[in-house]
NUDRENZA-930297 format. One record per residue: residue number from 1; residue in three letters; x, y, z of N, C-alpha, C in turn. Coordinates in steps of 0.02 Angstrom, whole numbers, plus 50000, padded with zeros to 5 digits. Layout:
% NUDRENZA-930297
NUM/ALA/X/Y/Z/X/Y/Z/X/Y/Z
...
//
This chain:
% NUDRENZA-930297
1/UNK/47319/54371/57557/47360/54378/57615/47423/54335/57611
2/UNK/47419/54308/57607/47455/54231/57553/47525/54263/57520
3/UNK/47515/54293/57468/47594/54341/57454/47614/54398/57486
4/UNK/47550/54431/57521/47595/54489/57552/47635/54448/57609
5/UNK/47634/54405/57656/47665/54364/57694/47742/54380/57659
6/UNK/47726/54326/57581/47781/54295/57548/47815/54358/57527
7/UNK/47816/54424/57510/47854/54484/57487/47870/54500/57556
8/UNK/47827/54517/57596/47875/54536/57633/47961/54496/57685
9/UNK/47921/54440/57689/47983/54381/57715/48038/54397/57658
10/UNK/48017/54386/57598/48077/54377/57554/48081/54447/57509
11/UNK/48077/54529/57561/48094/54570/57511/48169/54610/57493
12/UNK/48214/54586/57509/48275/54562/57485/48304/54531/57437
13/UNK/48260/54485/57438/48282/54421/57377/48253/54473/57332
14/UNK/48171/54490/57328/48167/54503/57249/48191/54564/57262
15/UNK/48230/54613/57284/48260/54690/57275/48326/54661/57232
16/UNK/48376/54607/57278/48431/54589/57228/48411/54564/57159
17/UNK/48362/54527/57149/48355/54495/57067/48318/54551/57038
18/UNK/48283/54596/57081/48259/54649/57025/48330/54704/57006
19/UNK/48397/54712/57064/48462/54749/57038/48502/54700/56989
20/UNK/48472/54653/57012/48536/54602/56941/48501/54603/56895
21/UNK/48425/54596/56867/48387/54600/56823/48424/54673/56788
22/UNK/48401/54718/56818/48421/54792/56795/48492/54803/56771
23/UNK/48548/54779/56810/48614/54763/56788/48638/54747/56710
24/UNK/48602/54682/56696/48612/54632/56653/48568/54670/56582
25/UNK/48515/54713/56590/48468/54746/56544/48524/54806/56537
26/UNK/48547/54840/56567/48594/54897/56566/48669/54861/56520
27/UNK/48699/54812/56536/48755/54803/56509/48718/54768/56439
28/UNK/48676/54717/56425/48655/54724/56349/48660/54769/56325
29/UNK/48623/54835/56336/48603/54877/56292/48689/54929/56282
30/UNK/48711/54904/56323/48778/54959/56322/48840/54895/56255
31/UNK/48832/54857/56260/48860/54805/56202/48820/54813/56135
32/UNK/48752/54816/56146/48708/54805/56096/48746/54870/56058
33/UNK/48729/54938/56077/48748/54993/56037/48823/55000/56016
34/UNK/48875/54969/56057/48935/54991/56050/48972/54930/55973
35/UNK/48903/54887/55977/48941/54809/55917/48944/54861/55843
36/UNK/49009/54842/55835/49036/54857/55764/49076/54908/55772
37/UNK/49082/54959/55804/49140/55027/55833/49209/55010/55828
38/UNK/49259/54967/55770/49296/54959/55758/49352/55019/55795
39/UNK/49334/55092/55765/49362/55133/55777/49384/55139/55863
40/UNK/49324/55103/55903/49360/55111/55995/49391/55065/55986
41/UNK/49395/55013/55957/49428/54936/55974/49505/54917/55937
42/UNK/49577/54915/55985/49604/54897/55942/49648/54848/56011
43/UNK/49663/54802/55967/49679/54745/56006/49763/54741/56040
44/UNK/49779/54726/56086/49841/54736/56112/49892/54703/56077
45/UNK/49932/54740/56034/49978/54732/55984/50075/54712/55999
46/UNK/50089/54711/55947/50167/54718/55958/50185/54780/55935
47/UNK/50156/54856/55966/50191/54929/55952/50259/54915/55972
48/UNK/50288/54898/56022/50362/54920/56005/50408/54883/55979
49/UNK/50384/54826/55952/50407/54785/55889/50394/54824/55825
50/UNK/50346/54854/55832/50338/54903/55755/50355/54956/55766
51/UNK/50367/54988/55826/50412/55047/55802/50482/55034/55794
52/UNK/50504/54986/55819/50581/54963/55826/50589/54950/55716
53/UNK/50528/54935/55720/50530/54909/55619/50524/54970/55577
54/UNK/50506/55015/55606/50493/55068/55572/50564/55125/55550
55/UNK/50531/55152/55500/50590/55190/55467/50624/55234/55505
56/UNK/50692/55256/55528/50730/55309/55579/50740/55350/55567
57/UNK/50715/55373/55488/50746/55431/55480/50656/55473/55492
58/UNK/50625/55451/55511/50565/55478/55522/50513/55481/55454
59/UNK/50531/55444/55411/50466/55417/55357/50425/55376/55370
60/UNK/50365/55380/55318/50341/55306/55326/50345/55267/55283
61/UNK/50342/55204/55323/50349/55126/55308/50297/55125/55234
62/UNK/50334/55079/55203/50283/55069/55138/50295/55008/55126
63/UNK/50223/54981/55107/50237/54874/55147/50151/54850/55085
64/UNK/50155/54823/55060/50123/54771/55013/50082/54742/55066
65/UNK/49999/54734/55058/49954/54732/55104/49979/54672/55132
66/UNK/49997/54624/55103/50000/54553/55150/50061/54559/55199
67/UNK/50114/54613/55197/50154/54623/55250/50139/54673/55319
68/UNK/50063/54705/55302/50016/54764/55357/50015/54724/55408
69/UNK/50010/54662/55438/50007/54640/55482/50068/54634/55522
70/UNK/50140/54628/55495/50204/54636/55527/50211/54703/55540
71/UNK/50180/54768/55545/50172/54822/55563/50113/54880/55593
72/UNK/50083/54794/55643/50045/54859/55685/50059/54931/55730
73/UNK/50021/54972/55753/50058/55021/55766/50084/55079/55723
74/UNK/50110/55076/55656/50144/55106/55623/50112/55154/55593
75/UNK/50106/55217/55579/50103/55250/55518/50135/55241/55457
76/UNK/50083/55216/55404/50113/55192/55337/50073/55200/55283
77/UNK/50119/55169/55225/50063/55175/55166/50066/55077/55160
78/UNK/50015/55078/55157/49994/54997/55105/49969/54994/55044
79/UNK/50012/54942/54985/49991/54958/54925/49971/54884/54911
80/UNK/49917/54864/54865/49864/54814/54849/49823/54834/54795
81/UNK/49793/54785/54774/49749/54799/54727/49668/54761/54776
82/UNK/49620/54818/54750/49546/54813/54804/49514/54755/54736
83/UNK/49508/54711/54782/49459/54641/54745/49373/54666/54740
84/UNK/49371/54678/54801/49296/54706/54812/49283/54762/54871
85/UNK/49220/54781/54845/49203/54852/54895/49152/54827/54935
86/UNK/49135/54802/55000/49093/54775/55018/49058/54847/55072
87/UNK/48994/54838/55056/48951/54893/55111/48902/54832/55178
88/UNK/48931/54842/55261/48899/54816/55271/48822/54846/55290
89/UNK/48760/54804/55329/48704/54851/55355/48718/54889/55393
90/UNK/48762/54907/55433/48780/54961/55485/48803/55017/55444
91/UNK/48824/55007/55370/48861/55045/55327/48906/55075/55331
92/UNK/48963/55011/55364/49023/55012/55349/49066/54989/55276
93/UNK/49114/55025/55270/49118/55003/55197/49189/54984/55186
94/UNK/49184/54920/55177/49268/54881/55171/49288/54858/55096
95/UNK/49353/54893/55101/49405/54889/55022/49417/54832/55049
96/UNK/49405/54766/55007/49434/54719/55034/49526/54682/54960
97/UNK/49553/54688/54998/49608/54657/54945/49617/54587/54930
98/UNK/49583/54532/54946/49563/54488/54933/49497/54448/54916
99/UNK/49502/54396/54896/49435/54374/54868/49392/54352/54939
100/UNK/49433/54346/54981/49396/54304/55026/49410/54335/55063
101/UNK/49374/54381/55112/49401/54440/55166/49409/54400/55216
102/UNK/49361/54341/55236/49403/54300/55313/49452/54278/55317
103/UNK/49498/54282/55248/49560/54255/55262/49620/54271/55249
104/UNK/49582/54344/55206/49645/54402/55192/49673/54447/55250
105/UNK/49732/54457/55274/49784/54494/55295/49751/54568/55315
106/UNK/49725/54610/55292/49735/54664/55288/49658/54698/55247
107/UNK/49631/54743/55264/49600/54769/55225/49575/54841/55258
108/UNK/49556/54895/55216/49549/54955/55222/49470/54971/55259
109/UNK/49449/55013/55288/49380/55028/55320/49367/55092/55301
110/UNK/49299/55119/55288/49284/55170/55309/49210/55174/55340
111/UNK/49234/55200/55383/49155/55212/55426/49108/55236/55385
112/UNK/49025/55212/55404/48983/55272/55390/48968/55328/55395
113/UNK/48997/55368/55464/49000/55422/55444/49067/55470/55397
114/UNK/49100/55448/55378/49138/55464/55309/49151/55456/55257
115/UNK/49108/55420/55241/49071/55394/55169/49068/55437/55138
116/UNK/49043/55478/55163/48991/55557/55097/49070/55590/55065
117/UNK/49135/55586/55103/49168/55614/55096/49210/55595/55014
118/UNK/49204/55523/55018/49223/55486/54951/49195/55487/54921
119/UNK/49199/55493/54836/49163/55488/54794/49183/55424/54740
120/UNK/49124/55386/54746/49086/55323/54705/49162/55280/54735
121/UNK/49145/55251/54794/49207/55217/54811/49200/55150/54773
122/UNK/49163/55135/54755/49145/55047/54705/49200/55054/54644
123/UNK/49209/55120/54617/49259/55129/54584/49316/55115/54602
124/UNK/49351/55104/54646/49416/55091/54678/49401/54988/54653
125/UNK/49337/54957/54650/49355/54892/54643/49392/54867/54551
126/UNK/49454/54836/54571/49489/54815/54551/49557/54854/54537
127/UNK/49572/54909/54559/49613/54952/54547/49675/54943/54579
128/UNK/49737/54946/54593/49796/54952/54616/49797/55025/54650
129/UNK/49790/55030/54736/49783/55075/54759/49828/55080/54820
130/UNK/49837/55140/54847/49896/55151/54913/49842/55186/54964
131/UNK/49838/55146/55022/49813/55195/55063/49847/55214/55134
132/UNK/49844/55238/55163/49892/55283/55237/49862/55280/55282
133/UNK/49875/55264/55342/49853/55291/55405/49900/55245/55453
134/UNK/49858/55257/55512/49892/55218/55545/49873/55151/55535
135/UNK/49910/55080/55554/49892/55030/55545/49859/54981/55605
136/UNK/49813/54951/55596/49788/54938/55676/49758/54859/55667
137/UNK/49746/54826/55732/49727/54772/55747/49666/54775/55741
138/UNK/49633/54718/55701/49554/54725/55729/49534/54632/55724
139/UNK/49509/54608/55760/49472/54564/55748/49552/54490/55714
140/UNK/49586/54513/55733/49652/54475/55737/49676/54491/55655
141/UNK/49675/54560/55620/49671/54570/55548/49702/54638/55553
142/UNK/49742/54661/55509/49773/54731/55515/49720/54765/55475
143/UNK/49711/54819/55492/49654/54868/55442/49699/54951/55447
144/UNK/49680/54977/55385/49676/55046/55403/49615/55077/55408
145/UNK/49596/55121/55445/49534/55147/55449/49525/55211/55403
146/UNK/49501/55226/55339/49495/55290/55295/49451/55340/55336
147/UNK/49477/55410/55344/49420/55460/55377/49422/55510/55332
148/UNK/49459/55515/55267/49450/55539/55206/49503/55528/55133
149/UNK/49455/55557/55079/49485/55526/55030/49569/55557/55024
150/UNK/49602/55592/55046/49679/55592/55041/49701/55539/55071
151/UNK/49683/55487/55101/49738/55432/55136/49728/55373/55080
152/UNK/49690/55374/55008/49680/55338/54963/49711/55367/54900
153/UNK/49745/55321/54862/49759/55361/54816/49783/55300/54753
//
């Protein structure tokens, strides 16, 4: 008799901590699935500083990976040589153009689901390569994102 007293006096209190309980379980799981989606995420840039940089006669910009970061925004080509091909467990797969990707400038992505589309991308490590797209912010790092093998070459 003892708690039904105590639920009912206080059944408010536990209705709100059982909606904030539920709240807080709902927004985990909505972070949990969305971590790593590079592709939704791009960070608020200087676009009209890079389009103001960009070519007028309507080409694209062609810029040496360590300059991809003075041209977010842009449609371009970036040319580098890929140090390493790293696959992560989510199986994302990053051309990286430096030895040390936390501290290199720039590096290329391709999602897992467009993987199948490249063939034996480990081959691209050490090669002098150009790749295209648009150029974007991620994680305070310019990347291009590959969604197939013509933007590599």
């Amino acid at each position: 008799m003892k708690y039904k007293r105590f639920f009912s006096e206080h059944k408010r209190l536990s209705v709100a901590v059982v909606s904030t309980v539920t709240a807080l379980i709902v927004i985990v799981c909505f972070v949990a699935r969305n971590m790593g989606r590079a592709e939704k995420v791009i960070e608020p840039g200087n676009d009209s500083a890079a389009a103001a940089n960009a070519p007028s006669d309507g080409s694209v910009g062609q810029y040496d990976f360590n300059e991809a970061a003075n041209h977010i925004g842009e449609q371009a080509v970036v040319s580098g040589k890929i140090i390493k091909v790293f696959k992560s467990k989510s199986g994302v797969t990053f051309l990286d153009f430096c030895q040390n990707f936390q501290t290199c400038k720039f590096s290329a992505v391709i999602f897992a689901s467009d993987l199948a589309q490249f063939k034996n991308v480990s081959d691209f490590e050490g090669k002098a390569v150009k790749v295209s797209g648009l150029i974007r912010s991620y994680g305070g790092k310019a990347e291009i994102i590959l969604n197939g093998p013509d933007q590599i070459e």
